[in-house]
Each structure stands twice: as structure tokens, then as C-alpha cells.
N, C-alpha and C positions, 0 to 999 in steps of 0.2 A: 504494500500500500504506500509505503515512504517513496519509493522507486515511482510510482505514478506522478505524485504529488508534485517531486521534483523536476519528472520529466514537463507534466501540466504546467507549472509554476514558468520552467521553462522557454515554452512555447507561448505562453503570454507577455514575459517578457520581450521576446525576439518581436512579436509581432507587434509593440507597440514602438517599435522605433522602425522607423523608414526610411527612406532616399528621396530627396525629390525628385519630380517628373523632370525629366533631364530635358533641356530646351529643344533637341531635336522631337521631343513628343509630343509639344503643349497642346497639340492642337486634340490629345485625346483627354483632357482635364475638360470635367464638367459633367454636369448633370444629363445622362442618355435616356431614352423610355422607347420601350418597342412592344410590339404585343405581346403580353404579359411579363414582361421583364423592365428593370429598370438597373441602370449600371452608375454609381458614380464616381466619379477618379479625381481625387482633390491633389491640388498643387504640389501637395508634401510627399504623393505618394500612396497614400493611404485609400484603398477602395471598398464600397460598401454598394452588395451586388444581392440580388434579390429577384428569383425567375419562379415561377408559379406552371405547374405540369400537372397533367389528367392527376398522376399519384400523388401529389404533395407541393411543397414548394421548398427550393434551394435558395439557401442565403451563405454570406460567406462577407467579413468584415475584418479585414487584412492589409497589410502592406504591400505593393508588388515586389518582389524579390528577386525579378530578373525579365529582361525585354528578350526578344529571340525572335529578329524578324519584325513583323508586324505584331507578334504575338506576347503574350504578357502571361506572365506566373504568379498567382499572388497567393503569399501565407511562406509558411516554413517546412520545409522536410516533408515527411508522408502528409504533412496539413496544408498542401498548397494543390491548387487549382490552375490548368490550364486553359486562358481565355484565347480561343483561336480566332483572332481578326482575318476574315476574307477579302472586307474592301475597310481599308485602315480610313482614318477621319476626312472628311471630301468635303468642300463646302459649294453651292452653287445656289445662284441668287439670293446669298444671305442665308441660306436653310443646311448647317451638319448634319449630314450624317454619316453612318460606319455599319456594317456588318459585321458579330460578335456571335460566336459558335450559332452560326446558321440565320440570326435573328436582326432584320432590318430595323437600327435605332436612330433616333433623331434625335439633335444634343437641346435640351429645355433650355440650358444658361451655364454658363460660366466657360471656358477655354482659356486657353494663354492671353489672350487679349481682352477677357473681361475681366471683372472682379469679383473674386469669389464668393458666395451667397450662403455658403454654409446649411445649403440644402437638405435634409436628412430624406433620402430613396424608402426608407421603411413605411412611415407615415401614411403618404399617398396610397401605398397598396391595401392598408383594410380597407377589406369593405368595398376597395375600387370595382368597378365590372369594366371588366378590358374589350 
């Protein structure tokens, strides 16, 4: 049970410290929403990801811990998640959007050129009907 504890204890710590979004990526910082999913990726790093499925619903509020590509890892060790970008962040007439494992989103606010809003992605989903 100590051996848990510590490893837990662990992995909470790691995950409260981050990197920030390195300037080649700002354009993926900010608040996303797609059908049924909502993704947000703040300046520092830190992302808070929440997708809803026939069986349940995935969340996951973590650091990213490594870029790879278009693609992003976020959390520690056997507790990280990989988000597979198909079309990385694109803007046209004003409107972002990006593709994030299979799921067309569009960015609500903030990127490297706005100012961050401190959004919280959980919120909006009770109770939403998508």
C-alpha cells in the first residue's frame, strides 16, 4: 500500500509542473469544442480534455509531456494519453480549426494571439446536449 501511495503521490506531482506551449505551437493554445468533445490547451502547457462516447465519457487533466509531429502526449509514464492531430490548427476567414483523434474542432477563444480567458472545458459539458 506505501509503494502505491508513493508511486500516486508521485505522478501528481510530475503532473503539476509543465512546459510551456513552445512558440512554434501557439496556434494550438485555447479553448477547442467538437461534437461531443471539448479540448483545452493553456499557455503553460497544461491540458484539460473531456470526450463523451455511446459507453461513458473520457477526461484527462494533465501536462503535455512531449510534441511528436503534429501530435501531442499528455500526462506521465503509463498515465499519458496520445492526442493524434490529422489537420494541426488552420485558420480561414477568422474561424480555427484542427482535427484531434478523428474529431473536427473549432477553437471558442484564446491562441497565441489572444489573451487567455481561463476557461474551464468541464463546466459547459453537464447537462450540454451536443
Amino acid at each position: 500500500m506505501r509503494h502505491v501511495l508513493i508511486a500516486f503521490l508521485s505522478v501528481l506531482l510530475l503532473t503539476a509542473c509543465s512546459e510551456p506551449v513552445p512558440m512554434t505551437r501557439t496556434a494550438y493554445v485555447g479553448e477547442w469544442a467538437g461534437p461531443d468533445m471539448r479540448l483545452s490547451i493553456r499557455p503553460d502547457g497544461h491540458v484539460e480534455y473531456e470526450r463523451k462516447k455511446p459507453k461513458g465519457t473520457s477526461s484527462i487533466s494533465a501536462p503535455i509531456s512531449k510534441w511528436d509531429g503534429h501530435d501531442f502526449l499528455v500526462g506521465v509514464g503509463v498515465f499519458s494519453t496520445r492526442f493524434v492531430v490529422s489537420q494541426p490548427p488552420l485558420e480561414r476567414e477568422g474561424v480555427w480549426t484542427m482535427v484531434v483523434d478523428g474529431v473536427p474542432l473549432r477553437r471558442l477563444s484564446g491562441g497565441g494571439d489572444h489573451v487567455w480567458t481561463g476557461w474551464s472545458p468541464m463546466a459547459p459539458l453537464r447537462g450540454a446536449a451536443w
